[in-house]
SEMARGU-14291 format. One record per residue (C-alpha): x negated, y negated, z negated; chain. Coordinates in steps of 0.1 Angstrom, whole numbers, padded with zeros to 4 digits, m for minus. Layout:
N
{{X,Y,Z},A}
...
***
This chain:
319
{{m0679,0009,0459},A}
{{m0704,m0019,0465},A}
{{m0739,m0017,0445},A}
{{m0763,m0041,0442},A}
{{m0792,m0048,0421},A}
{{m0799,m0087,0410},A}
{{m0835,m0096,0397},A}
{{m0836,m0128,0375},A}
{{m0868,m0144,0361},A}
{{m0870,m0166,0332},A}
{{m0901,m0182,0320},A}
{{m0897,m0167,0284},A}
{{m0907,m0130,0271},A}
{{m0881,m0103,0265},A}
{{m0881,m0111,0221},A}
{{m0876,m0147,0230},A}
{{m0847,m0137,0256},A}
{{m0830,m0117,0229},A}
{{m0821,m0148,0210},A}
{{m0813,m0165,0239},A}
{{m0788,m0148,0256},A}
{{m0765,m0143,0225},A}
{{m0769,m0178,0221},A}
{{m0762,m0188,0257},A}
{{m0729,m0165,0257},A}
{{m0714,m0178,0230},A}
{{m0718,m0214,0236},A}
{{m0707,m0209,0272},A}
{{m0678,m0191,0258},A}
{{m0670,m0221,0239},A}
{{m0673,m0243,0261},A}
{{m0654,m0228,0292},A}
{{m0623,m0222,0266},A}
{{m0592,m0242,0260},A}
{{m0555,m0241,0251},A}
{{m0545,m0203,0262},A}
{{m0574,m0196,0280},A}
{{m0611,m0184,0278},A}
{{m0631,m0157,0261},A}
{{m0615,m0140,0232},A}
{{m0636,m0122,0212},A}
{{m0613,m0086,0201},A}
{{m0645,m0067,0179},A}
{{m0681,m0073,0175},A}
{{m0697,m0044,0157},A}
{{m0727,m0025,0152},A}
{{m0726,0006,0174},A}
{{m0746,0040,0175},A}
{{m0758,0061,0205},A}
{{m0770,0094,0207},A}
{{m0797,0083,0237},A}
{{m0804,0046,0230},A}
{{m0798,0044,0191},A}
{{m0784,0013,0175},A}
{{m0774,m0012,0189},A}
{{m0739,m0039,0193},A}
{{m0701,m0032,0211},A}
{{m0682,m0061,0218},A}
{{m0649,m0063,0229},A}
{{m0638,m0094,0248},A}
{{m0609,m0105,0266},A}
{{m0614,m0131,0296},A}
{{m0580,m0149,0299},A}
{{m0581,m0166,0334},A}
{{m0550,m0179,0349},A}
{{m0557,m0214,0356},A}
{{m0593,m0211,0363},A}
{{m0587,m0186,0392},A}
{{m0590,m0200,0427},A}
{{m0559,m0210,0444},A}
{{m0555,m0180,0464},A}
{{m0556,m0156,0438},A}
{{m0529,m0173,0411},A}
{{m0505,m0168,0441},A}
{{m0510,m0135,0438},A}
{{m0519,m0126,0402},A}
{{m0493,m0125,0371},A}
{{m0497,m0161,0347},A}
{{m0505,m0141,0316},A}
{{m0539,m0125,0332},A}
{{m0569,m0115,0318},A}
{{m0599,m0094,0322},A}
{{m0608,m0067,0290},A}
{{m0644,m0063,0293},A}
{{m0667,m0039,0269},A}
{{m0702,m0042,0264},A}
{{m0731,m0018,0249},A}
{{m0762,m0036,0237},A}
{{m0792,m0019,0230},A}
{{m0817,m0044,0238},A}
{{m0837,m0047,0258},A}
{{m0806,m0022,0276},A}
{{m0774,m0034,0277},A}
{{m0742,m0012,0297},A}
{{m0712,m0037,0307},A}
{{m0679,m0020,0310},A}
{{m0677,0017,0321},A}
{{m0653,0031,0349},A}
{{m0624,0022,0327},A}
{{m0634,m0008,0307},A}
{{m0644,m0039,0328},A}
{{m0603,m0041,0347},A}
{{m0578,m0065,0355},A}
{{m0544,m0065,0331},A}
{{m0527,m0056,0361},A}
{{m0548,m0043,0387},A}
{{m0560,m0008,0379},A}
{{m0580,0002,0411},A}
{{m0604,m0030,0403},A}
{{m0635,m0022,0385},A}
{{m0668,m0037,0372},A}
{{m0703,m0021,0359},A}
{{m0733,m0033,0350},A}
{{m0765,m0022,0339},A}
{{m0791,m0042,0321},A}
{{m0827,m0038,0316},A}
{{m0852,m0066,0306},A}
{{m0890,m0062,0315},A}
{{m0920,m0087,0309},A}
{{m0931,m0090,0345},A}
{{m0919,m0113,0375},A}
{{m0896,m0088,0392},A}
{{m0921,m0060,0404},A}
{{m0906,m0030,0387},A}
{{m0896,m0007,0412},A}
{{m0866,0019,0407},A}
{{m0866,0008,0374},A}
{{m0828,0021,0376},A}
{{m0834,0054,0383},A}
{{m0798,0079,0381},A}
{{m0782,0104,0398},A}
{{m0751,0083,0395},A}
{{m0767,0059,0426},A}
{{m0768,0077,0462},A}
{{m0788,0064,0485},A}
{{m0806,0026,0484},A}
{{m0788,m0002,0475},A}
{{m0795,m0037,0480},A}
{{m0822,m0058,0458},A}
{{m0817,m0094,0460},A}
{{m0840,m0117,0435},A}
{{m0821,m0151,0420},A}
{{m0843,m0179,0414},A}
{{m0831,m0199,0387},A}
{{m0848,m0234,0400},A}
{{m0843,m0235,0440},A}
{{m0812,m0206,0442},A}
{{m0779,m0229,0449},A}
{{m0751,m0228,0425},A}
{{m0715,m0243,0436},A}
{{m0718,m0278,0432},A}
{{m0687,m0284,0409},A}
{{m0716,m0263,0382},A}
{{m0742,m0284,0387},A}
{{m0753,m0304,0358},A}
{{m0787,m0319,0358},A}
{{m0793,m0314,0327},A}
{{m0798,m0279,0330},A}
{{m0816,m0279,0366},A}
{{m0851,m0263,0358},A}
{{m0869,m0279,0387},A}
{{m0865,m0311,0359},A}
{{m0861,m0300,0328},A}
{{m0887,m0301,0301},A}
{{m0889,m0281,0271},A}
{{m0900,m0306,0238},A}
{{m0905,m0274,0218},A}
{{m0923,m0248,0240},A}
{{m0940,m0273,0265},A}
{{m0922,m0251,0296},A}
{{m0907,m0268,0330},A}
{{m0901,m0286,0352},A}
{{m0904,m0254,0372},A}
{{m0923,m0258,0410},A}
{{m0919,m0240,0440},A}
{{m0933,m0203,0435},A}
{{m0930,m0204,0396},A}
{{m0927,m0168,0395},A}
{{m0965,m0160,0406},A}
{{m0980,m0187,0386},A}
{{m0959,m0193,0354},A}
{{m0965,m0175,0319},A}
{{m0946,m0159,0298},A}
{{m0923,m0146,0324},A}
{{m0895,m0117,0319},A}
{{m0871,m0104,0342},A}
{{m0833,m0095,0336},A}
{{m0828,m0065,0362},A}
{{m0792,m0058,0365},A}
{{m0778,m0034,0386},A}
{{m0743,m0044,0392},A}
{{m0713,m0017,0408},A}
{{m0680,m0032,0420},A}
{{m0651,m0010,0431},A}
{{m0616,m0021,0445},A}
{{m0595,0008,0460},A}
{{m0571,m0007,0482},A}
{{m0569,0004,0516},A}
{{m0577,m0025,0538},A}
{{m0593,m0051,0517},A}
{{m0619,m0031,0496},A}
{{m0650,m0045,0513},A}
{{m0638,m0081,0514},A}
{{m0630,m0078,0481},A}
{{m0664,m0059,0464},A}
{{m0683,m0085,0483},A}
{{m0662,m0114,0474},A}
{{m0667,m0101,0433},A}
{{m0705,m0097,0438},A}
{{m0707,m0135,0453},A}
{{m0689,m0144,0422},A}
{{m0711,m0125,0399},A}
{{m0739,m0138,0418},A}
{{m0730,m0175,0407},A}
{{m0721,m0162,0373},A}
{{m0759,m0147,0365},A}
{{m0777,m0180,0383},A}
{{m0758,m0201,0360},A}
{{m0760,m0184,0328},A}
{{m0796,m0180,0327},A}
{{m0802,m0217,0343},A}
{{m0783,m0227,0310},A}
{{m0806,m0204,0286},A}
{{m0837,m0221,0296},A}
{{m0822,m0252,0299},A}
{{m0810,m0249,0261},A}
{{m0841,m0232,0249},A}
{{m0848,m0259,0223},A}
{{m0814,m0255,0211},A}
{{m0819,m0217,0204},A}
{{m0857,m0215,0201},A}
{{m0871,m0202,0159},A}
{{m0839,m0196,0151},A}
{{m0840,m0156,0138},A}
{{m0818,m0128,0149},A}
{{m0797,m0134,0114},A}
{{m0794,m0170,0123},A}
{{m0780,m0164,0154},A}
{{m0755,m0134,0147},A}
{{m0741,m0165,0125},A}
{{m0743,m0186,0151},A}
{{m0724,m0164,0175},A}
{{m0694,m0156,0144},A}
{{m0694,m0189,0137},A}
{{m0683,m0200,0175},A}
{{m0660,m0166,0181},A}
{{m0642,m0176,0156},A}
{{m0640,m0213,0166},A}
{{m0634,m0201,0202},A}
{{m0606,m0180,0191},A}
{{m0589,m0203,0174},A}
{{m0596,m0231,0202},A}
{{m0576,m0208,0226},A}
{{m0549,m0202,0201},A}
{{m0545,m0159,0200},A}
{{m0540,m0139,0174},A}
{{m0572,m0120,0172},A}
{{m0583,m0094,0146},A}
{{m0609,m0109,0119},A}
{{m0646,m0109,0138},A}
{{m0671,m0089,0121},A}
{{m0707,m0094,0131},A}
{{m0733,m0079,0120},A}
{{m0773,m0068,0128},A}
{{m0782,m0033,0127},A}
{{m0826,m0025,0126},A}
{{m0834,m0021,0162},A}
{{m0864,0000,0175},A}
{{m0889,m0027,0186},A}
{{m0894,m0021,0225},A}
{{m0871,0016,0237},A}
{{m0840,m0001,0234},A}
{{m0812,m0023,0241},A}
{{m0801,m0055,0260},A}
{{m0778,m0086,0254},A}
{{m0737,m0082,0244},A}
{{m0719,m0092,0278},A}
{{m0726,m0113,0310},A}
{{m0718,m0153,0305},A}
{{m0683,m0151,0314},A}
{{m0664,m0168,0344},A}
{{m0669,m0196,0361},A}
{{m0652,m0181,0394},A}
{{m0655,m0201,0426},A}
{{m0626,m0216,0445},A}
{{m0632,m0202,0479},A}
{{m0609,m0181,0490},A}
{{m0618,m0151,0513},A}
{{m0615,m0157,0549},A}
{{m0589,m0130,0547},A}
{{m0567,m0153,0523},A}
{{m0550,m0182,0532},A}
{{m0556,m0210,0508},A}
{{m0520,m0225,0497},A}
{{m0527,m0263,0481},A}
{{m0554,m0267,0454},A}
{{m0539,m0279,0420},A}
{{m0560,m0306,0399},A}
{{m0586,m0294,0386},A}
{{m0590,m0302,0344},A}
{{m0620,m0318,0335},A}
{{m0651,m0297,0323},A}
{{m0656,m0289,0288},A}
{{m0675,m0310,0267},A}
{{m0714,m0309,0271},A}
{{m0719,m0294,0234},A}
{{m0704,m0283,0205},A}
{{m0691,m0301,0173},A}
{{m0692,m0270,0151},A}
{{m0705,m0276,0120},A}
{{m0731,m0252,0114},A}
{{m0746,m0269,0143},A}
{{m0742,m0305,0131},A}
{{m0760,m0296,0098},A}
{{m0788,m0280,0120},A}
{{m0791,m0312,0140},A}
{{m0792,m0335,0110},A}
{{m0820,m0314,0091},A}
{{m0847,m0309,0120},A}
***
């Protein structure tokens, strides 16, 4: 197994964040979905926990197959997904569990993340502190502005070193943002990848965490960058929001999927919690030097810039 711990600032404050994020995920969910594939939402309900209290489980299914890298569709089934579980008690969140973030066919694969969100610039040390964790592990900060991100994700629109919030007066963000900028948060996630397979497990584990890498970078570069998108809108605004586009996304990608149900439970105001899942693929092209590329196919074109659902349209047209 191959920990690691991620630190990500944003310049926003944990209650701003908590909009955010279940905006972000559901919009990129949207948009990264198509004909058979994407992020299908299976149950989005209000959960209870002995330690953290109430909070939100959500059950998704990641159906991949074209949008894996070369080297992995010649190896993977063409029906493929990933099922991955989430426990949000913000500002906590648990992704998956030993059994719950797998492969449809690969058993001895697993994901699992831990989530905490802090108002500070990173600085929280051993803010994970278990038994479950032997020894150190490696702490690696992302900086959303100057970090690269594969190039086929780059959209300039959402690169922070240029973009300007109208609403909150944030960005362009400079070179050492992080000791001079205000508000400022930090998503800590500690992030645990196992692949038992004699032979390939450390390729492998460090392979996923590069991909999980990209994942985070992107995900929270598109939260800032849509901040004016998301920003005043209320937690019951945006738990419509979010039911509103499952269901879209659902039907875009053409499953049958139980009816959604989501709903808001009262959350303690600072103990708890963190957001529903991790922004969901994109996963890079590169194969492992230990995998031999076969021939690229075309890639499709990228999904559209926003979405034409019409809660949003009738948002648009009343600001």
């Amino acid at each position: 197994m191959l920990i690691k711990e991620y630190r990500i600032c944003m310049p926003l404050t944990t209650e701003e964040y908590r909009v955010g994020q279940l905006y972000t995920i559901s919009k990129h969910s949207h948009q990264e979905s198509e004909k058979g594939e994407g992020v299908e939402v299976v149950k989005n309900e209000p959960h209870e926990d002995p330690v953290h209290g109430p909070g939100q489980f959500t059950e998704k299914r990641v159906h991949l197959s074209s949008k894996l890298p070369s080297w992995a569709r010649a190896v993977t089934p063409r029906i493929f997904y990933i099922t991955e579980k989430a426990w949000n008690y913000y500002p906590y969140t648990i992704t998956a569990d030993g059994r719950s973030l797998q492969c449809s066919f690969l058993p001895k694969f697993s994901i699992y993340i831990e989530t905490k969100y802090e108002d500070n610039c990173g600085d929280s040390e051993n803010i994970f502190r278990s038994d479950k964790i032997l020894g150190d592990h490696e702490v690696s900060f992302l900086d959303i502005a100057f970090d690269e991100i594969p190039e086929r994700y780059y959209r300039s629109l959402e690169d922070p070193r240029f973009f300007s919030s109208a609403k909150t007066g944030r960005g362009p963000l400079q070179e050492g943002w992080r000791q001079h900028t205000k508000p400022i948060m930090c998503s800590y996630k500690l992030v645990s990848v196992k692949f038992e397979v004699w032979g390939l497990q450390t390729r492998v584990e460090q392979f996923v965490h590069k991909v999980i890498r990209d994942i985070l970078l992107i995900g929270h570069r598109q939260a800032f960058a849509w901040v004016d998108e998301w920003c005043g809108m209320t937690m019951e605004e945006v738990r419509c929001y979010e039911r509103e586009t499952q269901e879209a996304t659902n039907e875009l990608i053409g499953l049958v999927a139980p009816t959604i149900s989501v709903s808001e439970v009262g959350q303690p105001t600072a103990t708890h919690s963190a957001p529903a899942s991790a922004p969901s693929t994109p996963l890079g092209d590169e194969a492992p030097d230990f995998l031999a590329p076969p021939k690229t196919r075309p890639r499709k074109k990228s999904a559209p810039e926003t979405l034409t659902l019409p809660a949003l349209q009738e948002r648009a047209s009343a600001e």
